[in-house]
GUKOL-480009 format. One line per field, with one value per atom (N, C-alpha, C): atom name; chain; residue in one letter; x, y, z; residue number from 0. Coordinates in pm, 1 decimal. Example, Ala and Ser with C-alpha at 12.3 -4.5 7.8 and 13.67 -1.06 7.14 Angstrom:
<nodes>
name: N	CA	C	N	CA	C
chain: A	A	A	A	A	A
resn: A	A	A	S	S	S
east: 1319.0	1230.0	1320.0	1285.0	1367.0	1290.0
north: -569.0	-450.0	-330.0	-225.0	-106.0	3.0
up: 780.0	780.0	780.0	708.0	714.0	787.0
resi: 0	0	0	1	1	1
</nodes>
This chain:
<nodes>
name: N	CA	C	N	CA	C	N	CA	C	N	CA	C	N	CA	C	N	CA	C	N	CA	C	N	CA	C	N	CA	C	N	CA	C	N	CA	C	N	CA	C	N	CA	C	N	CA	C	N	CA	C	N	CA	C	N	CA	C	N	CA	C	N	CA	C	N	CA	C	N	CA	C	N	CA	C	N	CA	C	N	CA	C	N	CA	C	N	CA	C	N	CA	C	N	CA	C	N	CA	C	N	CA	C	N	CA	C	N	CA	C	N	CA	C	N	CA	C	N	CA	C	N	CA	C	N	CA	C	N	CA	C	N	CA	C	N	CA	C	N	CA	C	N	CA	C	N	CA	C	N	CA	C
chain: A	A	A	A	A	A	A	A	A	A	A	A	A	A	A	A	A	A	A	A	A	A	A	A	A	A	A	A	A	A	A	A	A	A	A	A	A	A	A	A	A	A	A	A	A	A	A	A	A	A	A	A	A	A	A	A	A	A	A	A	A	A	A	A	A	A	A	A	A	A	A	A	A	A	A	A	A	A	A	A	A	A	A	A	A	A	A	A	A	A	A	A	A	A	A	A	A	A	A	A	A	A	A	A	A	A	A	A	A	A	A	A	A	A	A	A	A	A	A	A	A	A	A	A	A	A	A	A	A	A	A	A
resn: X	X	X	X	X	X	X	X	X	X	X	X	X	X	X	X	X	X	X	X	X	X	X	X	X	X	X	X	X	X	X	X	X	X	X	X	X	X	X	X	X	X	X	X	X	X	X	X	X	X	X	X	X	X	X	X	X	X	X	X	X	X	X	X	X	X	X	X	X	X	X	X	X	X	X	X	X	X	X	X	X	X	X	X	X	X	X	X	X	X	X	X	X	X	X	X	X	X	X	X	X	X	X	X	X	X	X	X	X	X	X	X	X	X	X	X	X	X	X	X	X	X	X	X	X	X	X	X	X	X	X	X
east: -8926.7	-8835.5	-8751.3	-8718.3	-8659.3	-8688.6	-8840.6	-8880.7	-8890.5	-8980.3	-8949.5	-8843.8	-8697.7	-8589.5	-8515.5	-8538.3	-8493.9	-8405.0	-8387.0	-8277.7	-8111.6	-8177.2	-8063.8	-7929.3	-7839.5	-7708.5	-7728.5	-7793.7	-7777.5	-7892.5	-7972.2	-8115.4	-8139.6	-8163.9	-8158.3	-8187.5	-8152.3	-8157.8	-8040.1	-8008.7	-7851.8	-7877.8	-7802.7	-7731.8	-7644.6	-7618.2	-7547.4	-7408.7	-7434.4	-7353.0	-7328.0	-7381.3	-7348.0	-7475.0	-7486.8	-7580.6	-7605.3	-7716.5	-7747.4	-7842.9	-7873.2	-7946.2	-8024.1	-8130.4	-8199.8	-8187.1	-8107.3	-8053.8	-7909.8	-7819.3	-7683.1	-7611.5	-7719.2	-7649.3	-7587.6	-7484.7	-7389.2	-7322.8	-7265.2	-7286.4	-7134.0	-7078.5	-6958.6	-6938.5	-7095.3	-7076.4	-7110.7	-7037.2	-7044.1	-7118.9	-7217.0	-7331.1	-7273.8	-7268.9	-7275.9	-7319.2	-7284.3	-7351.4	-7470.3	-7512.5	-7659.0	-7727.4	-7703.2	-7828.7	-7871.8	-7998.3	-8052.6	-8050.8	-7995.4	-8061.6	-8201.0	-8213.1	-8352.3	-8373.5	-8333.7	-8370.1	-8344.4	-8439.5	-8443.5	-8325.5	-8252.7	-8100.0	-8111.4	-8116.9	-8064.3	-7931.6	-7823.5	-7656.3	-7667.9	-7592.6	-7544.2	-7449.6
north: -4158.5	-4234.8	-4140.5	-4019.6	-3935.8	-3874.2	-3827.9	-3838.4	-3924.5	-4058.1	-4182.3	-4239.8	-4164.7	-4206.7	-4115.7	-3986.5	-3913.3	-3832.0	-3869.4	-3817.3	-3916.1	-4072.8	-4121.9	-4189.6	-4177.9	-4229.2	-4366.5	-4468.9	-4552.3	-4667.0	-4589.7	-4633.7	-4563.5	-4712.1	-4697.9	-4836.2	-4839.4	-4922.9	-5008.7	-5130.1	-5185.2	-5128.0	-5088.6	-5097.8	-5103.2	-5227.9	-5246.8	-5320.3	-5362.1	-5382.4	-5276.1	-5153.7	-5057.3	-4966.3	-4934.4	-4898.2	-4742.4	-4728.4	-4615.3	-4534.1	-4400.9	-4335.3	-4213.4	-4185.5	-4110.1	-3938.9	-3934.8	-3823.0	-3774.2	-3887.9	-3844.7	-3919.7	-4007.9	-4122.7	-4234.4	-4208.0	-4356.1	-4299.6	-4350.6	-4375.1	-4465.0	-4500.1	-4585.5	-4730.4	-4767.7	-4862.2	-4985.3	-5118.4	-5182.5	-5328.5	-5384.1	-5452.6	-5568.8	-5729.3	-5851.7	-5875.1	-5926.2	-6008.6	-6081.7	-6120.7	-6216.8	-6049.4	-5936.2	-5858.2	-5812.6	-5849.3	-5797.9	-5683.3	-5648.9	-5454.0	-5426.7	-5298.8	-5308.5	-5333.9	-5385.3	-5430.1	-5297.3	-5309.2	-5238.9	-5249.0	-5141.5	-5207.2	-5119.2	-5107.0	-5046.3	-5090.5	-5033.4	-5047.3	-4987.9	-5078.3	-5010.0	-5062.7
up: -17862.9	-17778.7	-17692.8	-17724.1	-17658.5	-17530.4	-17544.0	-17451.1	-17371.1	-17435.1	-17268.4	-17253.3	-17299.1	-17207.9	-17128.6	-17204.0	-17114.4	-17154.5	-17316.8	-17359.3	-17346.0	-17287.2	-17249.3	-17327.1	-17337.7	-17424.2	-17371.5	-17320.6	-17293.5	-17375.4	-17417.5	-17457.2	-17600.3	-17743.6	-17826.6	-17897.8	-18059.9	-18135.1	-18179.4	-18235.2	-18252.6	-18410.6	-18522.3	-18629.9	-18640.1	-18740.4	-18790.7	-18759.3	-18580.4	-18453.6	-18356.6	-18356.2	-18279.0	-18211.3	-18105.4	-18045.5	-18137.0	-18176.6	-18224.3	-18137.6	-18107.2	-17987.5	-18104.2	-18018.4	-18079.9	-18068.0	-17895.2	-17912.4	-17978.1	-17980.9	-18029.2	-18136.5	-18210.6	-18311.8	-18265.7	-18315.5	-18274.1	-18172.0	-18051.3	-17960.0	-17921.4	-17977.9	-18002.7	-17907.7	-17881.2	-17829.8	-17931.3	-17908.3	-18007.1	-17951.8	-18031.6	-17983.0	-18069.4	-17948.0	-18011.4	-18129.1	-18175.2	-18351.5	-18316.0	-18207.8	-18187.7	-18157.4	-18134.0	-18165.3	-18313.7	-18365.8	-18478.4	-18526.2	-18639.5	-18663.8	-18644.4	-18575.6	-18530.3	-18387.2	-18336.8	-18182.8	-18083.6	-18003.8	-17874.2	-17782.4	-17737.5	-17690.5	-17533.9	-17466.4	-17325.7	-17259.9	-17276.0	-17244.8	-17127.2	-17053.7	-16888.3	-16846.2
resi: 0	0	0	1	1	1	2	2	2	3	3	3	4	4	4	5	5	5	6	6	6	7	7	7	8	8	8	9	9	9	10	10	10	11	11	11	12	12	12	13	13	13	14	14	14	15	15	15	16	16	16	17	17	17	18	18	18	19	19	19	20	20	20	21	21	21	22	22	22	23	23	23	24	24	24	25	25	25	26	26	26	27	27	27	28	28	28	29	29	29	30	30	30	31	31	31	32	32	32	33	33	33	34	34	34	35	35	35	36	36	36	37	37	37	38	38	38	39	39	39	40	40	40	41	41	41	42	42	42	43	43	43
</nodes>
């Protein structure tokens, strides 16, 4: 995933309510309750 994003802080997974990223973890953005853990998230 890192590669096909680019390395981007914007592009990641929701846990737990919070955008998690593959280059930097959590991310401190905080994701609605209707997203699932697990889900594909792109924040902008």
């Amino acid at each position: 995933m890192i590669n096909l994003t680019g390395g981007s802080l914007a592009i990641g997974t929701a846990s737990s309510g919070s955008l998690l990223t593959p280059s930097s973890g959590y991310v401190g953005v905080t994701l609605p309750a209707a997203v699932p853990t697990g889900a594909a998230v792109a924040y902008q």
